[in-house]
C-alpha positions in Angstrom: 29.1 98.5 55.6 28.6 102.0 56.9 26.0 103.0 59.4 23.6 104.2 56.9 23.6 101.1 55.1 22.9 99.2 58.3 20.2 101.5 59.5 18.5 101.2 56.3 19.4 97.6 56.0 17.6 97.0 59.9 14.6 99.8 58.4 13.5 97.1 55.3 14.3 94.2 57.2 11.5 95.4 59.9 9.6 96.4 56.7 9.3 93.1 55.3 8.8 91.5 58.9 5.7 93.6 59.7 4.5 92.7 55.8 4.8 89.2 56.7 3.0 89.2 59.6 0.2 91.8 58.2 0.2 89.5 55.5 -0.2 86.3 57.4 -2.2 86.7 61.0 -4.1 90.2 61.1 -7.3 92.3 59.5 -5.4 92.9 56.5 -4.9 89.1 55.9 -7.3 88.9 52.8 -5.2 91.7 50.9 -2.7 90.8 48.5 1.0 91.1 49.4 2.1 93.6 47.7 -0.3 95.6 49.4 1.1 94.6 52.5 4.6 95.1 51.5 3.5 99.0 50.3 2.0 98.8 54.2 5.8 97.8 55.5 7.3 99.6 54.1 5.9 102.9 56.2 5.5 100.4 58.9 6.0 103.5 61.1 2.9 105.3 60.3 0.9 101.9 60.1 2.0 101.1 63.8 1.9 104.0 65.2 -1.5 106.3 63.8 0.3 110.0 65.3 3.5 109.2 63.7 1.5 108.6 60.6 -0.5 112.1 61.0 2.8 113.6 61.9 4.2 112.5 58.3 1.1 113.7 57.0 1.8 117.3 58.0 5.4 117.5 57.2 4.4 116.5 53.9 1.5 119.0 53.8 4.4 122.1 54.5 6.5 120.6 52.1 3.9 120.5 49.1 2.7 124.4 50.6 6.8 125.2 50.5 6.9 123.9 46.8 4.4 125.8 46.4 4.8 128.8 48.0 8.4 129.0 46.2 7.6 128.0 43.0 5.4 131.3 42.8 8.2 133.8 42.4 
């Protein structure tokens, strides 16, 4: 297995850890799984809020960039 594989491997099997748990012991307890699992697998911006606003603007350039581009 090459290292991408791995690091993606280790990136859903955190994923599906922090679902578990979300799933299982906090606030989000009464929500279904799947909603959980949707929650794990950007585990990233769901533990850590700037990371998640962070995302947030990258993704507001990129749509701006589409955008932007798609004009001429």
């Amino acid at each position: 297995m090459s290292l991408k594989g791995k690091i993606i491997s280790g990136y859903l099997v955190i994923g599906l850890i922090y679902a578990l748990y979300s799933w299982m012991f906090t606030i989000y307890s009464h929500a279904s799984f799947a909603y959980n699992l949707g929650r794990g697998l950007i585990w990233p911006a769901a533990m850590f809020p700037a990371f998640g606003a962070f995302i947030g603007v990258i993704v507001l350039l990129v749509v701006i960039g589409a955008i932007h581009l798609n004009r001429r």
